[in-house]
N, C-alpha and C positions, 0 to 999 in steps of 0.2 A: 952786696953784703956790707960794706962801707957805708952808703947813705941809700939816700931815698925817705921816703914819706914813711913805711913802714918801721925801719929799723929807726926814726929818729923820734916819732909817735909814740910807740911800745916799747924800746929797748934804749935809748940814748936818752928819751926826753927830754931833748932842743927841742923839739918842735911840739907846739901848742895844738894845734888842730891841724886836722886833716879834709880839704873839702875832694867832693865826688866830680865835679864839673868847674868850669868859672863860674857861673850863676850860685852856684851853692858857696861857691868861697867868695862872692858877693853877697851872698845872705846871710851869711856867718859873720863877717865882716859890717853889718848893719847892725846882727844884733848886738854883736858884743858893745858897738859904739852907744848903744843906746841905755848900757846899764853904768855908762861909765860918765862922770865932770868933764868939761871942758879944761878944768886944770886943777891944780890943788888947792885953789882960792876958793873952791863955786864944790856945792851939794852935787850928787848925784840925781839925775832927773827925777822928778816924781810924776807918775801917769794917773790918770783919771783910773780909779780899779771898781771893776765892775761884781768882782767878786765878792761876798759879803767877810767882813770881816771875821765875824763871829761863826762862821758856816763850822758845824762840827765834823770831828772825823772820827766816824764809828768804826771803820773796817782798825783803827789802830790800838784798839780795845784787844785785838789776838795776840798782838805783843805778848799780852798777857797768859796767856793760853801757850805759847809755842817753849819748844825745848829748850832752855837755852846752849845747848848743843850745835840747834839749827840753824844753817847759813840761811842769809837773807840777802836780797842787792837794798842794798839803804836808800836808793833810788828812788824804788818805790815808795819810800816813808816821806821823802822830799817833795814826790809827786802831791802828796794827799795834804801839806798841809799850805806849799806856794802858793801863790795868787794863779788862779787859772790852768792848775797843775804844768807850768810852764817854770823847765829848769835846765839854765843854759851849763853844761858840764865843760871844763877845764881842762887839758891834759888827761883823756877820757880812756886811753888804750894804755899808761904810764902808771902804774905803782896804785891797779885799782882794788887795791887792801885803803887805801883810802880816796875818798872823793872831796872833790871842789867844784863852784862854779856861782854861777849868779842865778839868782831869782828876785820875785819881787813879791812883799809881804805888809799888805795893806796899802800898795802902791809905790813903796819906799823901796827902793836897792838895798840887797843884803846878800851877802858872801856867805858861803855854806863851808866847812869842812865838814866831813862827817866822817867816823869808822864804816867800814864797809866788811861783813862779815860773812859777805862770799866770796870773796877772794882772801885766801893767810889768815880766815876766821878776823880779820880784820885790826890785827897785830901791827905794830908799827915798826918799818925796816929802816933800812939807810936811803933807800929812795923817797918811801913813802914821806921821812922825816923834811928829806929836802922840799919835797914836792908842796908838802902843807905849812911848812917856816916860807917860803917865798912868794907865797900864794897870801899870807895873814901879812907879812911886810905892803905887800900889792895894797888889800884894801887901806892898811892904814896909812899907807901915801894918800889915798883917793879919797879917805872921810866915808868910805862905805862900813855899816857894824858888821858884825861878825857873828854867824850863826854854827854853833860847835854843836854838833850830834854824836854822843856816845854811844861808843859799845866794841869796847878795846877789852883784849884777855892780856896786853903786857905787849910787851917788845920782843921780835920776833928773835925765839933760842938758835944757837950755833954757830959754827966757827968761822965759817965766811962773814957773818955779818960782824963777830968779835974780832976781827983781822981786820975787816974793812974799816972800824971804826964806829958802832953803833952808839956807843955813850956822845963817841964827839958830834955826831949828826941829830943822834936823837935829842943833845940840847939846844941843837938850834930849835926846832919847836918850842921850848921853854924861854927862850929868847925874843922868838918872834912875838908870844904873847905876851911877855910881860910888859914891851916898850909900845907895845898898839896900845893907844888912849881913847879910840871908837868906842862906841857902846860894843860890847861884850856879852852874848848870851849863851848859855849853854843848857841842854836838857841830857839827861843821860837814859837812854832807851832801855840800855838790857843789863849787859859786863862792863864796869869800872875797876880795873882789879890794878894794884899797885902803882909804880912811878907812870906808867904810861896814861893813866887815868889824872896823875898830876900835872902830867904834859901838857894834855886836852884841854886846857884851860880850866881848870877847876877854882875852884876859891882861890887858891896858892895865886894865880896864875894873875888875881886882879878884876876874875869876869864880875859884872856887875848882876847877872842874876843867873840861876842854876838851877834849871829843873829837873826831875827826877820822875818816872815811871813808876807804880806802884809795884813789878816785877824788876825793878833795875838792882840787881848786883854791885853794891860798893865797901872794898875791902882790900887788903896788900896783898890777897891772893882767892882764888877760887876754893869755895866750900869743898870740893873732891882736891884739892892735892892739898889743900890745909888739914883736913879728915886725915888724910894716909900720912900725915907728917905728926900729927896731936895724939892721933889715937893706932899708932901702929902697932903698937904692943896688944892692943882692946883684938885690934884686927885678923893679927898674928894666931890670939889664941882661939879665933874660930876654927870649927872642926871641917866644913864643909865652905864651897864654892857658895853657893846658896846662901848660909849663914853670911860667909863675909858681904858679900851682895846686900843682904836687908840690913845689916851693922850700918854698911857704911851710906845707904842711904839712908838712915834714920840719923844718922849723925851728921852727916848732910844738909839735911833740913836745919836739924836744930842748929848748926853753924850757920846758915841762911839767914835764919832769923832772927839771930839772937847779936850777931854781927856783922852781916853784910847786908841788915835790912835797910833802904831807904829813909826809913823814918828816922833811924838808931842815929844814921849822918843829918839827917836834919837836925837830930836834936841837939848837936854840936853846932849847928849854924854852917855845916858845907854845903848842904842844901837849904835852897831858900822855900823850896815848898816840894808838896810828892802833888803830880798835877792827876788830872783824869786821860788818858790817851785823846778821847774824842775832841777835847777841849784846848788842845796843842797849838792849835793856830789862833786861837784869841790870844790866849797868854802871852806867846810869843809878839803878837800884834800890838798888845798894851806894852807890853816892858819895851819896846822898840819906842813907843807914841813916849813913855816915860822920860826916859834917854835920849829922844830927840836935840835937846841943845845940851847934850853934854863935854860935845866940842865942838868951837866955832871955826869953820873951815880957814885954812891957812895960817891958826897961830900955833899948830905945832910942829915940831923940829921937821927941818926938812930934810931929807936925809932920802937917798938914791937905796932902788932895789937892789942889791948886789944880785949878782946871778947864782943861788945857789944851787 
C-alpha cells in the first residue's frame, strides 16, 4: 500500500513508467532516448519519416458530427495525425484527464499535452496541473515545440480540490507556458471554455500559432449553463418539461453561434485560422517547418526541472 509500481504510476505519480519484464523496460528505455538531445546545446534527433507529410485525416472530420457531451480518449486524435501513428505516452496511469508524451511530426520531435475527455470530461485538477506544468518545463529545457490539443470544460468544481489549492497549481500551467520559448502550437478540437482554456496555451499564453476545429466551442463558459444563467427568467416561464427542453436548446444554439463560434474568436485574432479536420497534420507539419529556427539551442536560460 506504501509503494510499489502501481500505487506510485496511478496514485503518487513518482514514477514515470511502468515496464511488464526487463526487455520491455529496455525498450521503453530506447525509445524515450531516441526522442530526446544529447544535452541542451544540440536539437532533438530528426529521423528519416517515411510517412507523407501531407497524408490527410478523414476519420477526424466526426469531430464534427459527435455530441459535445461525448467522452473521447484524445489518443486516438494523436494516433491519426503522428508520424506512423506512433505516440510514446508519459505518466500514462497518473492524472489521465490529461495526456502527455512524445511523437514525431514530419520527422521532427514534438511534445503533446492534450485535454483528454474521457477521463473528468477532461477538466483540469491539481494533479493534472502538475503533471502538464512539468511535462512543458521538460521540453523547454530540451528545445523540443510543444504541441497543446484542446478540449477543456474549465477546472475541475469542488471542495477538495479548493482546499488542496487548485488556483495555486492550476497557475503553474500558466507559468510553464508562458517562459517556454519553443515553438508553441495549439489547435482546439471541441470545448474551450473560460480560464482553463487560457491556461492551455492560448494566445495569452505566447503560442505562436492556434488552430481551431470548425465544431470547437470558445467562450468563458458553455452555451447550456450560460443559457440557464441569461435567460432564466425566459426559462422559468415555460409551462411544461418539453417546452423548457426546446427553449433552451434553441437558445443554445444561438449562444453557440453567435459567441462561442470559432470564427467570432478568429475574428479577434485568438485564432489564427478554423482549419479542416482532415488537413490537421499538414498544418501542424508547416507551422512546425515555419518555427524551425526560432530558437537556437543552448541560448536560453538555463534553468533545472523543479519537481513539481
Amino acid at each position: 500500500q506504501l509503494g510499489g509500481a502501481d500505487a506510485h504510476s496511478a496514485k503518487s505519480g513518482v514514477c514515470h513508467f511502468v515496464a511488464k519484464s526487463e526487455p520491455d523496460c529496455f525498450r521503453q528505455v530506447r525509445e524515450l532516448l531516441s526522442y530526446l538531445p544529447q544535452n541542451r546545446w544540440e536539437k532533438p534527433p530528426r529521423v528519416a519519416n517515411p510517412d507523407p507529410v501531407r497524408r490527410s485525416t478523414p476519420l477526424l472530420e466526426k469531430m464534427c458530427d459527435l455530441d459535445p457531451r461525448k467522452p473521447y480518449r484524445v489518443q486516438h486524435i494523436i494516433w491519426q495525425i503522428v508520424d506512423e501513428h506512433k505516440f510514446f505516452e508519459v505518466q500514462s496511469a497518473y492524472a489521465k484527464n490529461i495526456v502527455t508524451g512524445f511523437c514525431r511530426m514530419g520527422g521532427e520531435v514534438v511534445g503533446v499535452v492534450a485535454n483528454n475527455p474521457g477521463h473528468f470530461a477532461g477538466a483540469l485538477d491539481i494533479n493534472a496541473s502538475d503533471k502538464a506544468a512539468r511535462f512543458i518545463r521538460f521540453l523547454n529545457a530540451f528545445n523540443i515545440p510543444i504541441l497543446t490539443m484542446v478540449d477543456v470544460p474549465g477546472y475541475w468544481p469542488g471542495v477538495q480540490q479548493e482546499h488542496g489549492g487548485i488556483i495555486r497549481h492550476g497557475a503553474k500551467i500558466l507559468h510553464a507556458y508562458s517562459e517556454a520559448t519553443v515553438p508553441k502550437i495549439t489547435i482546439v478540437l471541441r470545448k474551450a471554455y473560460g480560464g482553463a482554456y487560457i491556461a492551455m496555451n492560448s494566445k495569452h499564453m505566447g503560442s505562436d500559432f492556434n488552430f481551431a476545429f470548425p465544431c470547437a466551442e470558445i467562450a468563458v463558459m458553455g452555451p447550456a449553463g450560460a443559457v440557464e444563467i441569461l435567460y432564466s427568467r425566459e426559462i422559468a416561464a415555460c409551462k411544461g418539461d418539453n417546452e423548457k427542453a426546446a427553449l433552451r436548446a434553441k437558445l443554445s444554439a444561438e449562444y453557440a453561434a453567435k459567441f462561442a463560434s470559432p470564427y467570432q474568436t478568429a475574428s479577434t485574432g485568438s485564432v489564427d485560422e478554423v482549419i479542416e479536420p482532415s488537413q490537421t497534420r499538414w498544418k501542424i507539419v508547416r507551422a512546425l517547418r515555419f518555427l524551425k529556427e526560432k530558437r537556437v539551442p543552448g541560448t536560453h536560460e538555463n534553468r533545472g526541472n523543479i519537481p513539481l
